[in-house]
VOGU-3710 file (C-alpha; in Angstrom, 3 decimals, decimal comma):
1> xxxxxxxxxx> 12,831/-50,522/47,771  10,478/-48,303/46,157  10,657/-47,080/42,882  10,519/-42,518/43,169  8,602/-41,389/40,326  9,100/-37,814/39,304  6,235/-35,689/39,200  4,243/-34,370/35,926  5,429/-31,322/35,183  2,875/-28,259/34,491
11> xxxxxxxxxx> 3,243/-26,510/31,319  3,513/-23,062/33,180  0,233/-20,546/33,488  1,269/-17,385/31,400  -0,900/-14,687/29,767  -0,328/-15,793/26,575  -1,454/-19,087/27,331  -4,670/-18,178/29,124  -5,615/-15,903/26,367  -5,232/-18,214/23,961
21> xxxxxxxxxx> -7,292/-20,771/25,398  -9,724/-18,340/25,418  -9,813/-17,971/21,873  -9,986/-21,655/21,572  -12,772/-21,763/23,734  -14,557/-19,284/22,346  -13,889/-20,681/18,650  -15,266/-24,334/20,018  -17,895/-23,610/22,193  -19,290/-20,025/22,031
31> xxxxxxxxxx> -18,475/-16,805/23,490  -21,596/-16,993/25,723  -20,082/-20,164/27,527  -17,296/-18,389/28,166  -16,275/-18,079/32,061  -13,158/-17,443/34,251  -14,295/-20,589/36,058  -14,988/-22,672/32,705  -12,031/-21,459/31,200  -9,819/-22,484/34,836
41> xxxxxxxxxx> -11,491/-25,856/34,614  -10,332/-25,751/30,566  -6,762/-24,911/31,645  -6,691/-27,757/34,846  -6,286/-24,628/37,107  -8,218/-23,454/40,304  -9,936/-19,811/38,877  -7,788/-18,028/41,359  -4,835/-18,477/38,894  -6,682/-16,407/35,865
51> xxxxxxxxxx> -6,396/-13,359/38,134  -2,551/-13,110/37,909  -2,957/-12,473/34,645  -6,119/-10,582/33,982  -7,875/-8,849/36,502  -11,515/-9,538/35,197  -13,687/-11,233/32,273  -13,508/-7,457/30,549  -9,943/-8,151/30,688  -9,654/-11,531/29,046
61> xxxxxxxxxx> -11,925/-10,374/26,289  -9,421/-7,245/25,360  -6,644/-9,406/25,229  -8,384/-11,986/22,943  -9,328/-9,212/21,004  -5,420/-8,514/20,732  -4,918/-12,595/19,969  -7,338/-12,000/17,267  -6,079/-8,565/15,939  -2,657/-10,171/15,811
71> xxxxxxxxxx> -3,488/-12,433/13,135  -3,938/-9,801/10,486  -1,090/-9,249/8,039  1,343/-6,623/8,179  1,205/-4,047/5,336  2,756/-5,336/2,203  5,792/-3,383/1,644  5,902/-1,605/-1,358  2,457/-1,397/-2,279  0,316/1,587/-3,285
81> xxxxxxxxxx> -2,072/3,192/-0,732  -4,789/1,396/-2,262  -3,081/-1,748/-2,765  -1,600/-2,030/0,827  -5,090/-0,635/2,236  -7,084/-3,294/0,863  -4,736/-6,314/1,508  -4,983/-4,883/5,184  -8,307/-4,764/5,454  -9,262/-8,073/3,892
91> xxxxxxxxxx> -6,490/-9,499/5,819  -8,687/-8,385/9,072  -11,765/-9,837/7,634  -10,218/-13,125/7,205  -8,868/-13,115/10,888  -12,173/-11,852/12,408  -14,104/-14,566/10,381  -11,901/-17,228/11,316  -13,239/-16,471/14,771  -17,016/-15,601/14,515
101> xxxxxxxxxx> -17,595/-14,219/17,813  -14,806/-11,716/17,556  -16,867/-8,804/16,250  -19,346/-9,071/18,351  -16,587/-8,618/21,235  -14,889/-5,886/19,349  -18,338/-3,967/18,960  -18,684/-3,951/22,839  -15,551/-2,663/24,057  -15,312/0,558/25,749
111> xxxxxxxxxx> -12,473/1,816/23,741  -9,859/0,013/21,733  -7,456/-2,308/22,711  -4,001/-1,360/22,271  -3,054/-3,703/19,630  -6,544/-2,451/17,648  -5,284/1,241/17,687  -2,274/0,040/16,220  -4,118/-1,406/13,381  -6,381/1,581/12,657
121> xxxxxxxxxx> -2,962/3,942/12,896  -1,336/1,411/10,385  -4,640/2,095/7,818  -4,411/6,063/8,905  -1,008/5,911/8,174  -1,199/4,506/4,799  -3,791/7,210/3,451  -1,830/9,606/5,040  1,445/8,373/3,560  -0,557/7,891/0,271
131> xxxxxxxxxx> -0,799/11,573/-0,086  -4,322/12,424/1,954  -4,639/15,366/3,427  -5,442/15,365/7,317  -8,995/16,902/6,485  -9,629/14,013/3,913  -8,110/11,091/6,188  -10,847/12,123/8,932  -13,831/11,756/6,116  -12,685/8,427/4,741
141> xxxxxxxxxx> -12,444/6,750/8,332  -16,200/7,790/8,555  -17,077/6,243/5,276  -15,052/3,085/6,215  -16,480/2,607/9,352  -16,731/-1,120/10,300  -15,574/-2,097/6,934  -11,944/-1,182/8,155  -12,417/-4,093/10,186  -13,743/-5,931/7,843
151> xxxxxxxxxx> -16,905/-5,786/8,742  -19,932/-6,058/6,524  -22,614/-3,355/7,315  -25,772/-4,464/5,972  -29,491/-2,420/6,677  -31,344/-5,437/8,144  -30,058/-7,897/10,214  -29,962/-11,487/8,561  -32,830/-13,642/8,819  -32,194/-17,359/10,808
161> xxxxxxxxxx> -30,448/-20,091/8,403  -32,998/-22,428/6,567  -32,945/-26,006/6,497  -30,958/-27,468/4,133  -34,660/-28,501/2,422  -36,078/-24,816/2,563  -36,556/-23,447/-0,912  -35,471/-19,730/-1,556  -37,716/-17,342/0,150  -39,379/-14,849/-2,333
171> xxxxxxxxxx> -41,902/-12,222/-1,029  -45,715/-13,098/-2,421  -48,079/-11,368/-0,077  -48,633/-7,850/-1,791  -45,460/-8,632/-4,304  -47,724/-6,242/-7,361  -46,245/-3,351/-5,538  -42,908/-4,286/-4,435  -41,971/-5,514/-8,232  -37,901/-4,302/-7,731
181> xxxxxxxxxx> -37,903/-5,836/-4,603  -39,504/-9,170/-6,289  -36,967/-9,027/-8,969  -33,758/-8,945/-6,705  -35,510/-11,816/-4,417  -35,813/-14,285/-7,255  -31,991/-13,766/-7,744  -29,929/-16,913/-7,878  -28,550/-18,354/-4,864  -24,844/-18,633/-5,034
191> xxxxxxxxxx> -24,097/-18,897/-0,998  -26,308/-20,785/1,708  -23,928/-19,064/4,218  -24,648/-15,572/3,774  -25,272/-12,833/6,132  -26,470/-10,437/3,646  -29,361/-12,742/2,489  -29,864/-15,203/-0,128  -28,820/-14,942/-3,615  -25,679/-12,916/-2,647
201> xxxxxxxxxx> -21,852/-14,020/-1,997  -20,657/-12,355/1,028  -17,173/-12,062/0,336  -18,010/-10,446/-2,739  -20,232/-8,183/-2,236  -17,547/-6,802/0,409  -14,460/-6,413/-2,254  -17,196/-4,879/-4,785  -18,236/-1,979/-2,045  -14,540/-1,653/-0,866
211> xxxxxxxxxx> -13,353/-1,163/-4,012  -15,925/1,390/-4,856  -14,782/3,241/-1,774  -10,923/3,154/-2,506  -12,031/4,317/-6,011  -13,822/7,025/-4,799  -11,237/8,086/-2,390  -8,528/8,184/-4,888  -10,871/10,569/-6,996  -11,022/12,937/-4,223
221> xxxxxxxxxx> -7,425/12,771/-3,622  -6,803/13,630/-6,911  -9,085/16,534/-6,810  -7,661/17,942/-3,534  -11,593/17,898/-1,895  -12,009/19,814/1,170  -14,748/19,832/3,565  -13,823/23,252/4,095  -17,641/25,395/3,278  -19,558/21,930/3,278
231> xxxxxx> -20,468/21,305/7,175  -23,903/23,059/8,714  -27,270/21,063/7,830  -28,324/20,241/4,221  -30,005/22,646/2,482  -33,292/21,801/-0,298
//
């Protein structure tokens, strides 16, 4: 008599799931390589069975924006505006370096995900709840800008990674009349894996301008600034 054998069971298709194999993907191979039909193949599905649970690639990049925007850290309760702002925000920069391709996916959406306007009202909210006025609240998101993300916004972008053999890059060519420039090239190199060029630590160099942001911030709080009379073009 032969022997029934019960069959494999699936580990069911849910949102959830396909999202987060996304992120995987993305984290292991690239965001470029990134398909519905690679991912399907990932997930041991036909690519029909994505569509049940996102409509489109545009889709399935919001929600792993969410995946990645939910690995932030809620706002530490009882902490100062500044405290609680910065533990936010650096909290973001750890989750969107975790997964490298994440900003580049956040910088192309349309408009925000859901779970990234809850974020930026959670930082709103804790200026505002800090005692900011409305006025105030509107000029600091400005100055933030991708830094509430925890993004580092840099003039140039960064030049390829050298060989583990290259020797720091100093300018030569014409370096008599670039002598600051020389000066801050020659610096010592501290982290290989920068994006804001040799001779600087990237993690650093994003507390020390954050900090000088929340500093200034706090001054103007204290001062009650207005931009009330200080709109209209600059004048000599």
């Amino acid at each position: 008599m032969a022997v029934q054998t019960e069959p494999v069971r699936r580990t069911p298709l849910t949102r959830d799931r396909v999202l987060r194999a996304a992120v995987a993907f993305a984290d292991g191979i690239g965001i470029e390589a990134l398909s519905m039909r690679k991912l399907a193949k990932e997930l041991g599905v036909v690519p029909m069975a994505l569509y049940k649970h996102v409509a489109n690639k545009e889709q399935l990049l919001d929600g792993m924006v969410d995946v990645v925007m939910s690995e932030i850290a809620p706002p530490a309760p009882g902490s100062d505006w500044k405290g609680a702002v910065r533990h936010r925000i650096l909290s973001a920069r750890r989750a969107l370096l975790g997964h490298p391709w994440a900003a580049q996916v956040i910088q192309t959406r349309s408009s925000p995900t859901p779970v990234v306007l809850a974020y930026m009202d959670s930082v709103i909210g804790m200026f505002r709840t800090g005692g900011f006025s409305v006025d105030l609240t509107h000029h600091v998101m400005h100055a933030l800008g991708g830094r509430m993300m925890g993004l580092t916004q840099e003039l140039f972008d960064a030049p390829p990674s050298p060989g583990p053999q290259a020797q720091p890059v100093t300018p030569t060519e014409g370096a008599g009349d670039y002598p600051y420039v020389r000066e801050l090239a020659g610096a010592v190199v501290h982290d290989e894996a920068s994006v804001v060029g040799q001779g600087c630590d990237d993690q650093f160099e994003f507390e020390f301008a954050l900090d000088l942001l929340l500093d200034g911030f706090e001054r103007l709080r204290q001062q009650g600034w207005s931009s009330a009379g200080r709109s209209g073009p600059a004048r000599p």
